[in-house]
Structure formats: C-alpha cells, structure tokens
N, C-alpha and C positions, 0 to 999 in steps of 0.2 A: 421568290417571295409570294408572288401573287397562287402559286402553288400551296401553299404555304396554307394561306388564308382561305382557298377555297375547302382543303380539306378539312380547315378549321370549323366554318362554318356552314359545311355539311355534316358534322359530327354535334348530334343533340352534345349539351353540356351536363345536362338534368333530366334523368329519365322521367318521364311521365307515371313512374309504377311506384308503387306508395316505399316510404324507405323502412329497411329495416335496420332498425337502432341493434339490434342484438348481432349482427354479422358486419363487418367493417367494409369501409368502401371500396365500389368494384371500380377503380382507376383505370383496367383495361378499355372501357369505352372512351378513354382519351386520347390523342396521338401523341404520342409521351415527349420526343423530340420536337418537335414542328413548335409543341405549345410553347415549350418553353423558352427556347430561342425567339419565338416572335415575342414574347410578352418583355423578354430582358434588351431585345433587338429597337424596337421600333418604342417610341411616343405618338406615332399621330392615331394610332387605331385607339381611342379613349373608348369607345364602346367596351373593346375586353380589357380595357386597364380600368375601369369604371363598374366590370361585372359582380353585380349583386353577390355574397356568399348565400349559401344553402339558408332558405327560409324554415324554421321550425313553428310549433305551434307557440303561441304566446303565451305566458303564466295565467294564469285568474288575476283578473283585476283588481286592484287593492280597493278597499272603499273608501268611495266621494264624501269630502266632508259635507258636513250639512248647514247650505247658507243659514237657515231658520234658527238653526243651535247658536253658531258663531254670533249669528242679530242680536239674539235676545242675551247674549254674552254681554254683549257690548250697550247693550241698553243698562244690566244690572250694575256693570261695574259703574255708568256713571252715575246710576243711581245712588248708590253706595256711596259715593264722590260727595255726591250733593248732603247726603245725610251726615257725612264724617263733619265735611264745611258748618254743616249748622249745627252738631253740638260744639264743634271748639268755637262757636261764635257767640253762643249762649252762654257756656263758662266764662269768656271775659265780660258778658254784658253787666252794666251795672244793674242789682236789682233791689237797692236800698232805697229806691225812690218814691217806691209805693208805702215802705214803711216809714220815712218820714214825712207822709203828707198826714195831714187831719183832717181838712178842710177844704172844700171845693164849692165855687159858687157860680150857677149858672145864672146869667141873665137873658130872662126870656121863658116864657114857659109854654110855647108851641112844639109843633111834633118834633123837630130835629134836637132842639133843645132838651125835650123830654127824654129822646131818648140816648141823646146821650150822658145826659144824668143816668140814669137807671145805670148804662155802660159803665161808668165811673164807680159806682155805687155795690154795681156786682164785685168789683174788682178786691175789694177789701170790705169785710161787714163793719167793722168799726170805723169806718170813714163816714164825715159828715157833709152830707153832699145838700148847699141850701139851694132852692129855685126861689128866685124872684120873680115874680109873677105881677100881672098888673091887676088880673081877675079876679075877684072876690070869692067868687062860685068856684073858680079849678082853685085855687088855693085851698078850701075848705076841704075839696074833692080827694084832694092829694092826701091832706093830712089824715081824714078822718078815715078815709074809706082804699086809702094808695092807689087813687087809679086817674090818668086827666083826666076829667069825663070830656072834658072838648074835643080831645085827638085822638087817645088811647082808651076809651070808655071800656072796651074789654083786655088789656094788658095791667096785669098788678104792680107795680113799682116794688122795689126793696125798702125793708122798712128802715132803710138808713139815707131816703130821703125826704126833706122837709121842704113845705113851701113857707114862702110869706111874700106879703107886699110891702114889708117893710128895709130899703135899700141898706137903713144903718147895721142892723144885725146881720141882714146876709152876706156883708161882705168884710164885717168885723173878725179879725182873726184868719181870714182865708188865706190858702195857702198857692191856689190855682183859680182865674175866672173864665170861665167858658163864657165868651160874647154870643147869644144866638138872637139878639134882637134885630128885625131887618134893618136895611142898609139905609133905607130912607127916613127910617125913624133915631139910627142911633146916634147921630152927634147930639141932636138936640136930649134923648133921654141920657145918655152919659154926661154934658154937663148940668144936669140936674141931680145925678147923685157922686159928682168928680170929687165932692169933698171929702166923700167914707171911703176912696181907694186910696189903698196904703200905694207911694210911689213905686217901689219894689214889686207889687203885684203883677204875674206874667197873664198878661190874656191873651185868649185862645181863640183866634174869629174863628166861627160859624156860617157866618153872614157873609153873601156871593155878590156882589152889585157896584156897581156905579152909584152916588150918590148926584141926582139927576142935573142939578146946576154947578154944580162946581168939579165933577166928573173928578174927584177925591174915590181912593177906594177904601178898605178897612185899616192898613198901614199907615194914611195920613188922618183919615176920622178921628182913630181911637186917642191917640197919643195929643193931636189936636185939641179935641174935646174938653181931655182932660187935663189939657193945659202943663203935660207933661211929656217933652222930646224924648226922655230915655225911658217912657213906659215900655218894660220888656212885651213885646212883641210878635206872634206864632199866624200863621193860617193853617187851618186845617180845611184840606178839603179833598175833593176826588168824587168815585163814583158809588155815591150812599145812601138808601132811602130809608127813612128814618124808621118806617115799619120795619124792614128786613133785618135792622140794626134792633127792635127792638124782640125779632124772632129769633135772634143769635145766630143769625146764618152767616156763613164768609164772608167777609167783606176785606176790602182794602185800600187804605187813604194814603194822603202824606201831609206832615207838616212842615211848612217853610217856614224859615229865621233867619236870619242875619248873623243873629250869635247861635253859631252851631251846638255851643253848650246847652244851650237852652232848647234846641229844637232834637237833642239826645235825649235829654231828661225829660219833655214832654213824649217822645216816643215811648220812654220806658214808664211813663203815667199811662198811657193809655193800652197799650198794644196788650193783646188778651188772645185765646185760643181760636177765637174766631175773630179778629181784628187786626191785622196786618198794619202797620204802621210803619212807611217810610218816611225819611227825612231828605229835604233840599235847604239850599241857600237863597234858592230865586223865589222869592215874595212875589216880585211883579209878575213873574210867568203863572204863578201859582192864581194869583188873583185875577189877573185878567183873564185868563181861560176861565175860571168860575164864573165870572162875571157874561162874556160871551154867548159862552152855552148855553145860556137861559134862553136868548135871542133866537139862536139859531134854533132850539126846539122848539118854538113858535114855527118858525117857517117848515120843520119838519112835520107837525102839527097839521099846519095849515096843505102840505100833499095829500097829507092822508082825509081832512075832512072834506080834501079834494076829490079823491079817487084818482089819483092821479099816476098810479101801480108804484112796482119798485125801483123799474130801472128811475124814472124821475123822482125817487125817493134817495137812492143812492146817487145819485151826480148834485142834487142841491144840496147832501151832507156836505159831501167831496168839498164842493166849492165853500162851502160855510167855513170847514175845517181848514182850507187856504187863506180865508178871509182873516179869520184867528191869527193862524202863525204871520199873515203881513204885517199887521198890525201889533201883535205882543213881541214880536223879535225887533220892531223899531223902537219899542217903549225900552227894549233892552234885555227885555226875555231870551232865555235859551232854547233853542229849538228843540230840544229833547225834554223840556216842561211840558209842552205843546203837544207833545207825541206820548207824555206818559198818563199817569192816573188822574191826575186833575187835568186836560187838553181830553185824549182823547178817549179817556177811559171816562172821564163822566159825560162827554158828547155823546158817546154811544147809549147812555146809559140812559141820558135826559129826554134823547130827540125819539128811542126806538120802544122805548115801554112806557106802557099805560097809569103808570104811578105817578110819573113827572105831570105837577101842574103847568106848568110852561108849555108842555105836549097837548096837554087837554085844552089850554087856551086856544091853541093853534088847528086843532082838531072843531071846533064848536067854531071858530072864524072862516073856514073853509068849508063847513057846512053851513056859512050862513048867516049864525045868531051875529047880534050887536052884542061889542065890545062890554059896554056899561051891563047890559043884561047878564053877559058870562061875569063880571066881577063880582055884581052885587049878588050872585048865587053860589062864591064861594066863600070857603069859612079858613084860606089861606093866602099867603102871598103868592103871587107867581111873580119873582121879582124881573123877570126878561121886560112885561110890558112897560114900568118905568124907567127900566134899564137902556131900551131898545135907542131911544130919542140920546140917552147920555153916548151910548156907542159910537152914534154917526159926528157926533161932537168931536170925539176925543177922536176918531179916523180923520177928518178934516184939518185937525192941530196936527197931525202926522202927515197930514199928504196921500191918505190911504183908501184907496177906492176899493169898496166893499159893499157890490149888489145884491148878492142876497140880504143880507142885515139890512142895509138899506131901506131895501125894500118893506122886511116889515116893519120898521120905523113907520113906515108911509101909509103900509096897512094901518097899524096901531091909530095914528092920528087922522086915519078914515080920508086919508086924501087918494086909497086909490085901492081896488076892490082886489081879491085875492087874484083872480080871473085876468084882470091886466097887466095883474104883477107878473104870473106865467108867464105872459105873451111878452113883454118886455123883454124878461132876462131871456127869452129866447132868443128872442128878436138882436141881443148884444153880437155884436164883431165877434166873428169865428179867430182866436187867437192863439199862441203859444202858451204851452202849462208852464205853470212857473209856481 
C-alpha cells in the first residue's frame, strides 16, 4: 500500500501545460490500477478522496444589481402608497361644511385674529366673516380701505370681511366664533356680550394662557363666562405665526374637542391648500402646552440676549420641554399631545425665531432692558409674562418642580437677575433624566 501511495504521489495529477479542449484526455500520465484500487480501498487518505476536479475558466459574470435603482424603487413605491392613502381619504371626507356655513365671527381684531379671518374668508367668497373689534380707527381701516392698519398695514384682506364694534350684529346669525381675545381679558369681555351668543354657537379659542389668578384656561373661561356648561367647545392651536398665515405659506395646526363631531367639522371649516388641520380629543394637552410655551420662550429669549451659545440654548429647551410634559401628563394630558404640533411643534417654533413675542421679551431681558420698558414699547401681547406667575401656581397644586419656568417667573417679578438664574440652575443636583 504504502507503495501504492508513493507512486501515487509522485505522479503530477494535472500537467502544468495549458489544456487542450479540442483533443481528449491523455489518462496515460495516471497509474491506472494503483489509483483506483486505493481510492475504492482506503477512507483515511481524504486528501485524494477530497481532490479538487479540473479547474476551467469561469463564465463572464452576470451583472450586479444596482443598490441606487432598488433604493429609489422603494422610495417611489411608498410614495405612491402615501398618495393612493390620501385620495381615498379625501373621497370619503365630508366637504359640505364649508357650503353650509354663512357666517363666521371673530372676536378680537389683533394679528392672529386678523389673520385668521382673512384664512376663513379666502376659503369661500360668499362667506360673511364679521370682526369685532374694540378700535375705532382699525374698524374704519378694515372697512374702508381692507387692510388693519395696526398689525397688517400692508396685507389687503378679502372683501368678504367686515369690522365692527358692535357685539350685537357680529354675532347675530353666526354660524362659527373664532375666540382671539387674550386670555387675560376674555372672561370679563365675554360676559359682557354673553347675552347676543346663541347657546348652540361653537367657539373656536385662539387664545394660549393661564388666566393669572384662578389658573382657568380657555375650556373653563369660555363656557364659564357665558354662563353656559355645554357651549360647544374647540382649541385651536400649534405652530403659527399669524404673518406667515397671512403669506399663505404651510402651515400646520390641530383642533382639540371633546365632541369629536365637532372637532371633524371644524377641521373641514378650516383646512385649505396650505393649512393642515389635525384633529385630538385632549383639550388639556392641547392647551396647556400652548399655554407653557410662551414661558419657556422667555427663558429661550433670555440665552440668547444672553450669549449664552447653543449647546446652553439646546439643554434649557430640553429641560423646559420635560418640565411641560411633568406637568400636562399629571393635569391628564397625553404624552404624544406634548410631543406633537401644539407641545413640541409650537415650542420649536416660539423659543427659536425671531417672530415670537414671548422670544423677543426674553431676548431684550437678557440684554438687560427692564421689564416695564420692554412692554410699554410694544403694541402686542406676549402672553408668557402674565402667564409665567399662573404656571408656578398651577405646578405647586400638582406637586411639580419645574426650574426653568420657575425661574423666569422670578425673572419676570425682578426678584432675581437673568445672570443668577444661569448660575442656580447650574448650580441644581447632577441627577437621573426622567
């Protein structure tokens, strides 16, 4: 055997000499007996029971697909996906709502109000959309010449909206009332004209706030006021500046209700080509993050007229936007209100650009000016600053500790300078995120 195997593997197996395919193989270089008895013979020699067959040349390689093609494959067909979803969403939607309204009444004739009249107004030319107005001069401004001169002096309104100061006719016959008077003023001006709402009329808040001593927001104001528990009831809100709304640019809100009927039929009143309109059930999530926000873009305000760069621009959000959700998810808020377009979609929106008055307050506080100085030199509300004092209230009735807010609470009432407030909240226990 061992015979055997020597001559075996002294005999190449595979000449070295290129092969030729046209003449058949020359077997005589093998030892024709030996091999084959040992290969049928034995199992332990795995080398030649393992021997590779004759190697040839390999085909042409087929062609690779291409990741790039397959990607964008699969990008279009979800694309597709998403546009099929929104026409058969469209076909069931109701869209008779706009054809029977007639009559729409805003109360309030400031910027947000203003323009979402105009919004209203485009939607249908034969809709009668009234503003009530407290101003003698933009009421005249409106009618005579369509434009507010207070807020919008170069935006034209449609000629299908009217002012007046008179509460009994603007709200006679309405069919929809847009609440846009601030938070601090409206119980007292609603029960001053509680008598001309029909009780069936659905109102629409505008209005973001804490009402400062009784820490009420627009859900128990309104209905309060007017001395009626089942006035239907909406908030609208999210991340909207009432110029960009009056430039027709994207936007997108939500209204919250309780009666979900009511908060589909306002969607289908409002929602337009560039106007997005979701709907919730959570009122309180809805309003309180409105509400908050204002505050905390004070303190966002206040980094910036600090120079205080980004990263401490980004961690006092962070924590503002914790402070929120401790606080609205124990009032009974949904954590996903918090995180959507009214939470954190008008937080981004309030604390990081230069439109938000709330931001500019907090900007001009941290550069410095007094409080009284920055109000009396503007010609709107920035509702955070009498908001700020009602926050730490309604945290306290919850059990909720919330330092940045806090904090400029303490700014606001000048008990303690932008500059110490930093160093404090630095200065807090290194703890668990939660």
């Amino acid at each position: 055997m061992a015979a055997v195997l020597e001559a075996l593997l002294a005999t190449p197996l595979f000449s070295s000499k290129p092969h030729n395919t046209n003449s058949p193989p020359n077997f005589h270089t093998f030892p024709s007996k030996p091999i084959l008895l040992t290969l049928r013979n034995t199992h332990s020699h795995s080398c030649l029971a393992n021997a590779s067959p004759p190697q040839h040349p390999a085909p042409a390689s087929l062609p690779q697909p291409d990741p790039n093609r397959d990607r964008r494959r699969i990008v279009r067909v979800a694309w597709e996906k998403i546009l099929r979803w929104s026409r058969s969403w469209r076909s069931k939607a109701n869209t008779d709502i706009l054809q029977r309204t007639n009559k729409v009444v805003v109360l309030g004739g400031g910027s947000f109000g203003t323009a979402m009249a105009a919004h209203v107004a485009n939607r249908k030319a034969e809709l009668e959309v009234n503003m009530l107005v407290r101003d003698p001069q933009v009421c005249l401004s409106i009618n005579e010449n369509h434009f507010n001169c207070k807020y919008f002096p170069d935006h034209r309104l449609p000629e299908n909206v009217v002012a007046t100061t008179d509460a009994k006719s603007a709200l006679l016959g309405a069919d929809y009332c847009l609440h846009a008077v601030p938070v601090q003023f409206s119980a007292s001006f609603l029960e001053s004209v509680a008598e001309y709402v029909d009780p069936g009329l659905p109102f629409i808040s505008l209005s973001k706030g804490l009402e400062l001593n009784t820490l009420r927001m627009m859900a128990q104001i309104i209905p309060q006021a007017l001395r009626n528990p089942r006035q239907p009831f909406v908030a609208l809100s999210g991340p909207s500046f009432a110029l960009e709304l009056m430039d027709k640019l994207p936007t997108a809100m939500v209204v919250a209700s309780k009666d979900k009927k009511l908060a589909n039929t306002v969607q289908q009143l409002l929602a337009s080509s560039h106007l997005r309109i979701s709907t919730s059930s959570d009122v309180t999530g809805v309003e309180i993050a409105g509400a908050l926000k204002n505050v905390l873009a004070i303190a966002a305000g206040i980094v910036e007229g600090m120079n205080l760069g980004n990263n401490s621009m980004a961690a006092l959000v962070s924590q503002g936007c914790s402070e929120i959700r401790w606080l609205a998810t124990k009032m009974g808020a949904k954590p996903t209100t918090i995180t959507g377009l009214s939470g954190t979609g008008d937080i981004m929106l309030t604390c990081f650009v230069n439109l938000s008055r709330n931001r500019t307050v907090g900007v001009r506080l941290g550069s410095g000016e007094k409080l009284e100085n920055i109000l009396s030199s503007m010609n709107q509300v920035a509702e955070g600053v009498s908001t700020a004092g009602a926050v730490i209230a309604l945290a306290q009735k919850y059990n909720v500790k919330m330092p940045v807010l806090t904090a400029v609470a303490r700014i606001i009432d000048n008990e303690l300078t932008p500059k110490k407030a930093v160093f404090e909240l630095m200065s807090l226990p290194q703890v668990e995120e939660v």
